[in-house]
Structures are given as C-alpha cells and as structure tokens.
N, CA, C and O atoms as a CHARMM CRD file, in Angstrom:
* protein
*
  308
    1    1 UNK  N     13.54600 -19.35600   3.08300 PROA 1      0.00000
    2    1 UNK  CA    13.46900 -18.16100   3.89900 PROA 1      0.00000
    3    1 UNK  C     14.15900 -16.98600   3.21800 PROA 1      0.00000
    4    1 UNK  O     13.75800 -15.82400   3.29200 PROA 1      0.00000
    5    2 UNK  N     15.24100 -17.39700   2.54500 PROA 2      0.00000
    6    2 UNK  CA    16.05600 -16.21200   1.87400 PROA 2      0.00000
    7    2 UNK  C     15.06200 -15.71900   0.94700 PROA 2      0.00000
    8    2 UNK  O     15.02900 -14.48900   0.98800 PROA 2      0.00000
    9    3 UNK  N     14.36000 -16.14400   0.24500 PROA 3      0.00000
   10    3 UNK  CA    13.63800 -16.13500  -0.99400 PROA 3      0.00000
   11    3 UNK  C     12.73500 -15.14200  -0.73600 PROA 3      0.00000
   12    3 UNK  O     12.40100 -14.29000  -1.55800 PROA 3      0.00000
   13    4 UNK  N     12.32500 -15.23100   0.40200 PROA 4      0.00000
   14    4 UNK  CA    10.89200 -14.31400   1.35500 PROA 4      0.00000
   15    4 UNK  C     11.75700 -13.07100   1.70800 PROA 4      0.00000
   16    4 UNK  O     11.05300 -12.06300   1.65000 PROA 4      0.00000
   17    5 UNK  N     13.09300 -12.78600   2.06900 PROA 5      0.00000
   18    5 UNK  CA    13.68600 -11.74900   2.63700 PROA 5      0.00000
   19    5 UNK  C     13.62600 -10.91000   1.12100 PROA 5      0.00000
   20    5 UNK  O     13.03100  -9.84500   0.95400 PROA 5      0.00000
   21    6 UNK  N     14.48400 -11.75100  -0.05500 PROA 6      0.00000
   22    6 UNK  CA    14.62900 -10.94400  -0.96700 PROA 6      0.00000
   23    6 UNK  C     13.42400 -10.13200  -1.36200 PROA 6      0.00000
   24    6 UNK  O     13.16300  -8.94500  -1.16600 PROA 6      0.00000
   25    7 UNK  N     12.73000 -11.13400  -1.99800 PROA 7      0.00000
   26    7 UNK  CA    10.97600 -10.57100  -2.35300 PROA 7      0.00000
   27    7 UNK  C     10.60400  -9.03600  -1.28400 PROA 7      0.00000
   28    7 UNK  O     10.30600  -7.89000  -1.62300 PROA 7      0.00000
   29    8 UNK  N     10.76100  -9.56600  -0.13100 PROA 8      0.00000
   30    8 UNK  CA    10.15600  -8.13200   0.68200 PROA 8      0.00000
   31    8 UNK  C     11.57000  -6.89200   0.47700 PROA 8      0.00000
   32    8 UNK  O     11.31000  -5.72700   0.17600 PROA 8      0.00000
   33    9 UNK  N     12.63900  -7.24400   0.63400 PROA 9      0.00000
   34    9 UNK  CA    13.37700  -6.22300   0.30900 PROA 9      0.00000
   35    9 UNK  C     13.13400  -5.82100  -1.37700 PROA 9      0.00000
   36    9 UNK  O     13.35100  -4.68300  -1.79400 PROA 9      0.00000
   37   10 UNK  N     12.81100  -6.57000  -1.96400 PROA 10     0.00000
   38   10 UNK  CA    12.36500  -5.68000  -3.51100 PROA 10     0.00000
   39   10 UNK  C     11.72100  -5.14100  -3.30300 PROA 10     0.00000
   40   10 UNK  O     11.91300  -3.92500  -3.28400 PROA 10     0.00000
   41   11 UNK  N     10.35400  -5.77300  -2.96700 PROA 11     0.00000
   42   11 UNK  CA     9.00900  -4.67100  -2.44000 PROA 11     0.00000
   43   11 UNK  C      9.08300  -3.52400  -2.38500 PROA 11     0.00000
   44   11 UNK  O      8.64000  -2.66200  -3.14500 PROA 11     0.00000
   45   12 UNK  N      9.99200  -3.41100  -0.92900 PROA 12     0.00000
   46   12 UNK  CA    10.51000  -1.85800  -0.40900 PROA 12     0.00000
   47   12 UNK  C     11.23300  -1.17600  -1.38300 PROA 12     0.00000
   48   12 UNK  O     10.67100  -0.22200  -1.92000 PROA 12     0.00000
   49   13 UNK  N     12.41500  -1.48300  -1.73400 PROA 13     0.00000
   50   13 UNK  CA    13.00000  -0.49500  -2.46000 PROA 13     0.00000
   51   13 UNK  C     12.22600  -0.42600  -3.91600 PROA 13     0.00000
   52   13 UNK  O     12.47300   0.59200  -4.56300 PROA 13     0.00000
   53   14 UNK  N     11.18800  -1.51700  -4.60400 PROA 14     0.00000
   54   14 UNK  CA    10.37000  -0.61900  -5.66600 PROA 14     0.00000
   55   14 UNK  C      9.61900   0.04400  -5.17800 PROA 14     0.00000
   56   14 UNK  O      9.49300   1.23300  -5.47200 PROA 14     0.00000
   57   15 UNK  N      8.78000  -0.69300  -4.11700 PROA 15     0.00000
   58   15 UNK  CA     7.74300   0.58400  -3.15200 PROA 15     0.00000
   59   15 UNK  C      8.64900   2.42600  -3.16100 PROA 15     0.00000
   60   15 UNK  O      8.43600   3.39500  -3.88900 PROA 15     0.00000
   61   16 UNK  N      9.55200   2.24800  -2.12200 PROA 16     0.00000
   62   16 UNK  CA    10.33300   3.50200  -2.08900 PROA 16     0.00000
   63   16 UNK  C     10.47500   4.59600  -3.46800 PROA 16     0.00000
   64   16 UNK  O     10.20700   5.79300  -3.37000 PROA 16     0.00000
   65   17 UNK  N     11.10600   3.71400  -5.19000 PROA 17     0.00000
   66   17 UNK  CA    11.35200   4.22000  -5.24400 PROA 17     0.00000
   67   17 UNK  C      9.90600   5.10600  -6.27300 PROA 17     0.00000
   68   17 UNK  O     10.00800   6.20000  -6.82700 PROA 17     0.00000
   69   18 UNK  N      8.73100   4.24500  -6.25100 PROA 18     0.00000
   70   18 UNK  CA     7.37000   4.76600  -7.11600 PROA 18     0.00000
   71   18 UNK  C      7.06500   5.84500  -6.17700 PROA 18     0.00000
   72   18 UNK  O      6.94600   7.01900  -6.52800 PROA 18     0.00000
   73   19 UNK  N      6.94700   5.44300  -5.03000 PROA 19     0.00000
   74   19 UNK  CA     6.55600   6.49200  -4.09200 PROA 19     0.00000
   75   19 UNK  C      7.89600   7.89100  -4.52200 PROA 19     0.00000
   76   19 UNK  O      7.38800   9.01100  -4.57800 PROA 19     0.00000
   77   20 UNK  N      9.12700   7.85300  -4.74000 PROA 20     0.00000
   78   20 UNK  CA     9.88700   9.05100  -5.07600 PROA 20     0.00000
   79   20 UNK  C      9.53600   9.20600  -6.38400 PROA 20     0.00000
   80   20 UNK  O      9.47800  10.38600  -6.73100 PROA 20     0.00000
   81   21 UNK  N      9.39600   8.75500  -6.85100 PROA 21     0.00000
   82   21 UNK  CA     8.86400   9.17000  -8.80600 PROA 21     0.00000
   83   21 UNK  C      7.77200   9.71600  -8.90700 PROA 21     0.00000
   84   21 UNK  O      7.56800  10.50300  -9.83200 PROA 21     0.00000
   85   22 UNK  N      6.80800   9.42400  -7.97400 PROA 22     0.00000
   86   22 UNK  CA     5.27400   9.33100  -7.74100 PROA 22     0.00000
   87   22 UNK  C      5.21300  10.84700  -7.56200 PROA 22     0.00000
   88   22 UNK  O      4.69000  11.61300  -8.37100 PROA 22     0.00000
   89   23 UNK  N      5.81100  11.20300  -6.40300 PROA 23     0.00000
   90   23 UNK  CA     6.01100  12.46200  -5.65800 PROA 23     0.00000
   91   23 UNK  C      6.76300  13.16800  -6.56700 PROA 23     0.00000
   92   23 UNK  O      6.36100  14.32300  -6.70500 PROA 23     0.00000
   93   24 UNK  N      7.74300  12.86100  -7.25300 PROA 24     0.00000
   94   24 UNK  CA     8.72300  14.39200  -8.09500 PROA 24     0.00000
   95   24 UNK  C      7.31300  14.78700  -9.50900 PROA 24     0.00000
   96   24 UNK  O      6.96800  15.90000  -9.90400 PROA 24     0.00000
   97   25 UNK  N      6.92900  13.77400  -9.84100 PROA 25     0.00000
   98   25 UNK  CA     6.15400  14.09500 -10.38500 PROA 25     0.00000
   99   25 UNK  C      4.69900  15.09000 -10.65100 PROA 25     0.00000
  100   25 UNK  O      4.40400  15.83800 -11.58300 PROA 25     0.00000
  101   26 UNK  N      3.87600  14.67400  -9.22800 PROA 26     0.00000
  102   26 UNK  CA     3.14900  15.49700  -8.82600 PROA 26     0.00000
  103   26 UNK  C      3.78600  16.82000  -8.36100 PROA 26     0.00000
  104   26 UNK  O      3.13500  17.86400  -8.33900 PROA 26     0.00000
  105   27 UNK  N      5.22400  16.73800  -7.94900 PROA 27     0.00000
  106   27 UNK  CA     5.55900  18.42000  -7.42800 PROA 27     0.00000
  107   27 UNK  C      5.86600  19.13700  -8.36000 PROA 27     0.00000
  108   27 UNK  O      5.61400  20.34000  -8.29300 PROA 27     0.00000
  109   28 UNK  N      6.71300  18.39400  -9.86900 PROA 28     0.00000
  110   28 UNK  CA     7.01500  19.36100 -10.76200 PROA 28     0.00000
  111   28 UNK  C      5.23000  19.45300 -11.49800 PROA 28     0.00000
  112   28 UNK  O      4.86400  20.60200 -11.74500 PROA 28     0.00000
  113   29 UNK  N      4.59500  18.74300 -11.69800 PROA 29     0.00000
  114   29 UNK  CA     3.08600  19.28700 -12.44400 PROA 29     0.00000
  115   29 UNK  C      2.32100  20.05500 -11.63400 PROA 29     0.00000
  116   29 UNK  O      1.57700  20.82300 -12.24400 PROA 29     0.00000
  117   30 UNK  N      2.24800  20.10500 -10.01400 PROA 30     0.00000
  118   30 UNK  CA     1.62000  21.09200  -9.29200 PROA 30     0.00000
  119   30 UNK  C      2.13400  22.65800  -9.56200 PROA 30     0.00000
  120   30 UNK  O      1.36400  23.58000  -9.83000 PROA 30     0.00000
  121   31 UNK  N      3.80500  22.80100  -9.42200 PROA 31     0.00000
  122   31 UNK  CA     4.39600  23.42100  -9.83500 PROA 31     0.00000
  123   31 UNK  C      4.00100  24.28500 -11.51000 PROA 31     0.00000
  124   31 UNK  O      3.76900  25.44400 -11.85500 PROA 31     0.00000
  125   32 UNK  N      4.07000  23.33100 -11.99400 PROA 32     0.00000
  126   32 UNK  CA     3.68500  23.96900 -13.70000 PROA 32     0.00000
  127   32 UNK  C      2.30400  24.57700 -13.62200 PROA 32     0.00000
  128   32 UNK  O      2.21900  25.77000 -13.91300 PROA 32     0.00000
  129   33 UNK  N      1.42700  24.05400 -13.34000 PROA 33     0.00000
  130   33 UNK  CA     0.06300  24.53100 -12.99400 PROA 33     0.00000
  131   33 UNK  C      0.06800  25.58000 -12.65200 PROA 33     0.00000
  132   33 UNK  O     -0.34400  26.37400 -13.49700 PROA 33     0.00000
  133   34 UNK  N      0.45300  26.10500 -11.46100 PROA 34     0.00000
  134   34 UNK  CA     0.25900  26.96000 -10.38900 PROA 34     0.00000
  135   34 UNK  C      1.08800  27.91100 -11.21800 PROA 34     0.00000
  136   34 UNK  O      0.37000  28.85100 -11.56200 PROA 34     0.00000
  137   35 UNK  N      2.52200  28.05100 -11.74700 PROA 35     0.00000
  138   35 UNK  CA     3.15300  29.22400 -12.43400 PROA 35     0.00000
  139   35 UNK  C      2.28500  29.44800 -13.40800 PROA 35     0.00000
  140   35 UNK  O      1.51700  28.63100 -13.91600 PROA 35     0.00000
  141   36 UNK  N      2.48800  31.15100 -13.78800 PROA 36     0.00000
  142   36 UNK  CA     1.75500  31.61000 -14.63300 PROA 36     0.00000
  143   36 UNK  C      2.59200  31.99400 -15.93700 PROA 36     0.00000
  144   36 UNK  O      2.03100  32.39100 -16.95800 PROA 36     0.00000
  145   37 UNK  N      3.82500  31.86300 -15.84100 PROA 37     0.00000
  146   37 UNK  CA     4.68400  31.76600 -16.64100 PROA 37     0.00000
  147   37 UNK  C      4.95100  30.55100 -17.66300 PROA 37     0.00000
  148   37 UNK  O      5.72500  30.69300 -18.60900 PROA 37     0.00000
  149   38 UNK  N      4.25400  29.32700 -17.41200 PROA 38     0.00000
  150   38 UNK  CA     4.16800  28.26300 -18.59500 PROA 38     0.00000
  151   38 UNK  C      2.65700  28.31200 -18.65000 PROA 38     0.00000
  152   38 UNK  O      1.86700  28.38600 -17.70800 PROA 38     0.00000
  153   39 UNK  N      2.33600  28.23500 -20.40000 PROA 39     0.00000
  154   39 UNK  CA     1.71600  28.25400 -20.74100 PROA 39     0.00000
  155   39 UNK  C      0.75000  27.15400 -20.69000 PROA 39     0.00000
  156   39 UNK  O      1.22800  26.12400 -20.21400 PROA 39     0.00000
  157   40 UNK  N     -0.72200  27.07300 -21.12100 PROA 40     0.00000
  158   40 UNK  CA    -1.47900  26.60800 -20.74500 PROA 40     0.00000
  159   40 UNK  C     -1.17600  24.65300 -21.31900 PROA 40     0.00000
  160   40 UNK  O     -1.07900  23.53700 -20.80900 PROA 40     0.00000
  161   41 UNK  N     -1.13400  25.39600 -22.82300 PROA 41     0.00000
  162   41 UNK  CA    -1.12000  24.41400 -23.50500 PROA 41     0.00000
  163   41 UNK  C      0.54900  23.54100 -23.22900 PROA 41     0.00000
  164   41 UNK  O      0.35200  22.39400 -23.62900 PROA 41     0.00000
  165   42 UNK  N      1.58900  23.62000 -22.87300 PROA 42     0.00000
  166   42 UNK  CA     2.36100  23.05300 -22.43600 PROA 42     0.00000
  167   42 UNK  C      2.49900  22.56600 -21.35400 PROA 42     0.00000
  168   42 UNK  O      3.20000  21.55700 -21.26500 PROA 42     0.00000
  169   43 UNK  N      1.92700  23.07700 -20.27800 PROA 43     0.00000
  170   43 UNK  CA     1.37200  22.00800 -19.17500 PROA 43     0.00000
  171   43 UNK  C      0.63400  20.65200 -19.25400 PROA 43     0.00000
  172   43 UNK  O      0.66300  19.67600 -18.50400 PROA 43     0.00000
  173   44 UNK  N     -0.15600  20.94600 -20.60600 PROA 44     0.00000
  174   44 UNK  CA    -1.47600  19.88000 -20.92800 PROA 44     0.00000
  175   44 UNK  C     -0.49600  18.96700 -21.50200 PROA 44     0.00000
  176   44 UNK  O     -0.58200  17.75100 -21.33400 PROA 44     0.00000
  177   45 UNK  N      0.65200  19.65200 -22.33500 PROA 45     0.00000
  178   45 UNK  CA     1.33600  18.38000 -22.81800 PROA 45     0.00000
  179   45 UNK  C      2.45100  17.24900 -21.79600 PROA 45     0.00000
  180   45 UNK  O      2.75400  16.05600 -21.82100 PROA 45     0.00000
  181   46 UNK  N      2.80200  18.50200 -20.92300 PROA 46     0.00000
  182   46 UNK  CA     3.77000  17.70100 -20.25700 PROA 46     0.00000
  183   46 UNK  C      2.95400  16.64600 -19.27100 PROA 46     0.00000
  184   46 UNK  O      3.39700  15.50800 -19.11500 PROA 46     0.00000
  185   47 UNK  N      1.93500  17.01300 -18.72200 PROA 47     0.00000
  186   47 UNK  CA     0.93600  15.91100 -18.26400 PROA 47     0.00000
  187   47 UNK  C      0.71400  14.72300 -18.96700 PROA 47     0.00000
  188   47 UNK  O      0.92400  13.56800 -18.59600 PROA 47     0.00000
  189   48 UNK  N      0.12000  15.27500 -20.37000 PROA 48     0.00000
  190   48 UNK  CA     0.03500  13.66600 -20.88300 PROA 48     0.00000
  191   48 UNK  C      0.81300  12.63900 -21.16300 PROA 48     0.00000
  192   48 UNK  O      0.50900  11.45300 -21.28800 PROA 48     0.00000
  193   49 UNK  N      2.68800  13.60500 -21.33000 PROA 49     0.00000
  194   49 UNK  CA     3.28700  12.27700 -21.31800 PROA 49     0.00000
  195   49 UNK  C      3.97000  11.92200 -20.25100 PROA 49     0.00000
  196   49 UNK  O      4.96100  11.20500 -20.39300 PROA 49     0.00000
  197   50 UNK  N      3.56400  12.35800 -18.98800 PROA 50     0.00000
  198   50 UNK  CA     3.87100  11.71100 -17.82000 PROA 50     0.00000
  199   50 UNK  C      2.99800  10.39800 -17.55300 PROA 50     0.00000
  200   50 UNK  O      3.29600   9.38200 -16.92400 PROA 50     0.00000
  201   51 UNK  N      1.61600  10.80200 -18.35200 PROA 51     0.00000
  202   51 UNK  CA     0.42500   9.87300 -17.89100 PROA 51     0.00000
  203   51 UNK  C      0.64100   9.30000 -19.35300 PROA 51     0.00000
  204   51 UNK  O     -0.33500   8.74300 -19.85500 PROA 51     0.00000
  205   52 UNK  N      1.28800   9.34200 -19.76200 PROA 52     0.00000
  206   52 UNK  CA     1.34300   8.43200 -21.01000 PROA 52     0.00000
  207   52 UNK  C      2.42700   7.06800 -20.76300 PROA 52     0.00000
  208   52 UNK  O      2.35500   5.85500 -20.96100 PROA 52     0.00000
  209   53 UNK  N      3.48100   8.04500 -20.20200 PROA 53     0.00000
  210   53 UNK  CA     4.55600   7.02200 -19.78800 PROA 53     0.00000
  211   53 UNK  C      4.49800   5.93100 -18.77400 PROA 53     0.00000
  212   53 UNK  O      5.17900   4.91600 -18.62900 PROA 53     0.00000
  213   54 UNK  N      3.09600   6.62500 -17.85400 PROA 54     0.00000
  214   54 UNK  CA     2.84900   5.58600 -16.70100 PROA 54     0.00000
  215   54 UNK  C      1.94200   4.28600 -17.13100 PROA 54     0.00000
  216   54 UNK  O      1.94400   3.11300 -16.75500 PROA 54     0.00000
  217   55 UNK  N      1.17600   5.01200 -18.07600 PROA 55     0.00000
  218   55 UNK  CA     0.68900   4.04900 -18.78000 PROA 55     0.00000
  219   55 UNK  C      1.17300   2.63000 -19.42200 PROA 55     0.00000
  220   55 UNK  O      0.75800   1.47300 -19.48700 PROA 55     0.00000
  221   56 UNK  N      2.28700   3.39100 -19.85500 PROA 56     0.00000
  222   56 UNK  CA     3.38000   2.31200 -20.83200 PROA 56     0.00000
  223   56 UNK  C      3.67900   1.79300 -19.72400 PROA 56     0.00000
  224   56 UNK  O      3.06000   0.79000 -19.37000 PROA 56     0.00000
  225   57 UNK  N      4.74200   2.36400 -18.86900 PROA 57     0.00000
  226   57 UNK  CA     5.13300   1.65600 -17.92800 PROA 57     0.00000
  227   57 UNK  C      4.47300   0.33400 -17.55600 PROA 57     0.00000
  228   57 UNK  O      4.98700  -0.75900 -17.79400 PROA 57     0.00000
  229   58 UNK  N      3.34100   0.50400 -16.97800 PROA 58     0.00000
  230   58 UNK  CA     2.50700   0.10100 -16.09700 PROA 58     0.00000
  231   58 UNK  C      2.08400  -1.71900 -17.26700 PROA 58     0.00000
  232   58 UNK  O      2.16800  -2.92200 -17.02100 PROA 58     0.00000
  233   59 UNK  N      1.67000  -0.92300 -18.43300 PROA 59     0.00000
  234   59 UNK  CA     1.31000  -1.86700 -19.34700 PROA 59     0.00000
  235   59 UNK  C      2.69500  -3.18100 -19.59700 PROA 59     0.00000
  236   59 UNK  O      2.74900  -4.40900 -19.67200 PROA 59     0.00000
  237   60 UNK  N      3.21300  -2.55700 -19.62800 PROA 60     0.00000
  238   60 UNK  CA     5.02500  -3.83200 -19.99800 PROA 60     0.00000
  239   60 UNK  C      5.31600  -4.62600 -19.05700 PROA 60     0.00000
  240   60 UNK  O      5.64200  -5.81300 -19.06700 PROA 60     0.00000
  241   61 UNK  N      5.09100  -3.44800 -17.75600 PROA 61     0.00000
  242   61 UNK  CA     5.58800  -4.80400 -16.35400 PROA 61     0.00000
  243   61 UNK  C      4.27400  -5.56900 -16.23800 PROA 61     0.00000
  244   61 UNK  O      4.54600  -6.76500 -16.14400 PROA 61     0.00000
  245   62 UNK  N      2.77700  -5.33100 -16.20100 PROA 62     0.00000
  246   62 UNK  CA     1.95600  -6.39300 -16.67800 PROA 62     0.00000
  247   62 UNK  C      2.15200  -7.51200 -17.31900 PROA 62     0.00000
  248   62 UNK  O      2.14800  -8.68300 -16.93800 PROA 62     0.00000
  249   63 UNK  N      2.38700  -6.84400 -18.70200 PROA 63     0.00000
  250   63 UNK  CA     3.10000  -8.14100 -19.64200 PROA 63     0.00000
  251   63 UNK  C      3.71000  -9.02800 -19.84100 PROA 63     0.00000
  252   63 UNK  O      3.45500 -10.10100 -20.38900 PROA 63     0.00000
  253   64 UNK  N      5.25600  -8.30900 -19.04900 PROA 64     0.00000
  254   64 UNK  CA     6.41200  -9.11000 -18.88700 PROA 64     0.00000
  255   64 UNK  C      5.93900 -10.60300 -17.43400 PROA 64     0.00000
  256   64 UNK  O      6.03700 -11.81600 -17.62100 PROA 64     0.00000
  257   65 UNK  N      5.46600  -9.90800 -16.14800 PROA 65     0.00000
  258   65 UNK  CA     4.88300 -11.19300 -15.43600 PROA 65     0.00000
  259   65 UNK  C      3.68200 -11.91000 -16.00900 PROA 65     0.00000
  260   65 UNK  O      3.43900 -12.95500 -15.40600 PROA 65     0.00000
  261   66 UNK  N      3.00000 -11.67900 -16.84500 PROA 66     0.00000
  262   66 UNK  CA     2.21400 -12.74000 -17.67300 PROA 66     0.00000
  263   66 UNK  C      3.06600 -13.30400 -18.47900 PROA 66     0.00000
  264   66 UNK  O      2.81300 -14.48100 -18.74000 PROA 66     0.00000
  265   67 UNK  N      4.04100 -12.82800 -18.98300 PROA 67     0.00000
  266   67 UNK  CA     4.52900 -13.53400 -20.33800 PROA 67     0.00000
  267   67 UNK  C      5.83700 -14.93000 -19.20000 PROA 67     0.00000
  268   67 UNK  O      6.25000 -16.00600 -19.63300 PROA 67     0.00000
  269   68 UNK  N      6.16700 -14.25300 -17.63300 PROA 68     0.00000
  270   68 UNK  CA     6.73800 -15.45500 -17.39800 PROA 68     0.00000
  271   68 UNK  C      6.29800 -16.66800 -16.48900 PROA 68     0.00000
  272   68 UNK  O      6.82200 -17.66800 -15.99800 PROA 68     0.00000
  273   69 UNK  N      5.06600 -16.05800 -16.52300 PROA 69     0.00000
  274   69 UNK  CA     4.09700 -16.94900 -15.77800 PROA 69     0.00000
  275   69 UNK  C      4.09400 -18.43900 -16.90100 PROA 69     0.00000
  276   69 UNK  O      4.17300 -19.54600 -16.36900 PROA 69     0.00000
  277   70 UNK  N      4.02500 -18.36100 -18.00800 PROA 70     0.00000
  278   70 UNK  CA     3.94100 -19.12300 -19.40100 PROA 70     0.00000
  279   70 UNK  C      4.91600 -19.52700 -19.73800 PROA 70     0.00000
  280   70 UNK  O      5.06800 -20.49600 -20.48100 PROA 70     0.00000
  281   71 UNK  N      5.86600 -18.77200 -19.19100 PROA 71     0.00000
  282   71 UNK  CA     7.62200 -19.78200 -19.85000 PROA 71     0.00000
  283   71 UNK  C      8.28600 -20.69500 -19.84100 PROA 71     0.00000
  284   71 UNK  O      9.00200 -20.94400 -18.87000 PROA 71     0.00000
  285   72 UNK  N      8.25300 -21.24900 -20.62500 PROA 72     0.00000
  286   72 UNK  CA     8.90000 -22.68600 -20.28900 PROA 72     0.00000
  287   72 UNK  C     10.79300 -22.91900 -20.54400 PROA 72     0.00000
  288   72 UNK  O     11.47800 -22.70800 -21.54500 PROA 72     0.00000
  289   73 UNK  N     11.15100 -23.40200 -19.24400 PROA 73     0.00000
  290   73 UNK  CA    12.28100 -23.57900 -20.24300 PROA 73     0.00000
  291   73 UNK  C     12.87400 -25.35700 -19.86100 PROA 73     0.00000
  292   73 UNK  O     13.86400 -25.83700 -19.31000 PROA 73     0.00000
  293   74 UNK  N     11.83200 -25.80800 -20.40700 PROA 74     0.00000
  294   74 UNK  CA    12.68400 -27.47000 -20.05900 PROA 74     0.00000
  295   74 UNK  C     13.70500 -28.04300 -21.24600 PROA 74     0.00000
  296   74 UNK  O     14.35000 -29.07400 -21.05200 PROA 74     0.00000
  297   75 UNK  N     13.79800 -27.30100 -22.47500 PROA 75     0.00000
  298   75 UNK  CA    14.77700 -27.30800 -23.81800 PROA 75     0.00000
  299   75 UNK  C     16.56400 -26.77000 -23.23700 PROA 75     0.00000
  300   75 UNK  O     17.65900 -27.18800 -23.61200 PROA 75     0.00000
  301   76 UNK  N     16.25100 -25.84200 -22.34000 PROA 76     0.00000
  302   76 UNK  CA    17.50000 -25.34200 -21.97600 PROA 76     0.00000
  303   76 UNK  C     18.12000 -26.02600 -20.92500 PROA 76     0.00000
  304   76 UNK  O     17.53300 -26.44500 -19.92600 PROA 76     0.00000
  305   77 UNK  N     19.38300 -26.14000 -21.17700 PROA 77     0.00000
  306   77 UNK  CA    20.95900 -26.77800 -20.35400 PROA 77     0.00000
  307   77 UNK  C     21.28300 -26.65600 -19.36100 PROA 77     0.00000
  308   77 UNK  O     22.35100 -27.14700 -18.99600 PROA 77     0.00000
C-alpha cells in the first residue's frame, strides 16, 4: 500500500512541477514573440533550444526506464 501512496505522490509533484515548467515556458516565449524589441531571429533561437531541451529531456527519461526495465542485479550483495 505504501508503494501505491509513494508512486501517486511522485506523479503529482512531477505532474505539478512539468505543468510549472510547461507554463514559465510558454509565458516567457509568448512574451518574446509578442515584444517588438527582440529580434526575430533570437526568438527562433531561444525556441529551439527550449524544444531542443525537451526533446533531450524527454529522450533520457525514456531511456533510463527502458534501460531498468533490463537490469539485472542478481551479482550484487
């Protein structure tokens, strides 16, 4: 039962905190957009490595639960 509490309390607080990353994100790039004071081409960049980073992101924590889906550890003490 503990096991089920933890799991859902991770949930939430990773839920919580993508949803706050999620959101600062879209407000500072809505933000950049909309001023006419940053330039075109530096908006385009700061976008891509937001969407670059989510990318990465996104790609590693994939990885990492495949890679421990496969792990063995019956060698260790």
């Amino acid at each position: 039962m503990s096991s089920m509490v933890q799991r859902a309390a991770a949930a939430l607080i990773i839920g919580g905190v993508l949803t706050l990353v999620g959101y600062g994100a879209y407000s500072m790039l809505k933000a950049m957009f909309e001023s006419e004071e940053v330039p075109l081409a530096v908006s385009i960049a700061v976008t891509a490595v937001v969407v670059g980073f989510a990318i990465l992101l996104l790609y590693v924590a994939v990885d990492r639960i495949r890679a421990s889906r496969s792990e063995s550890f019956e060698e260790v003490d």
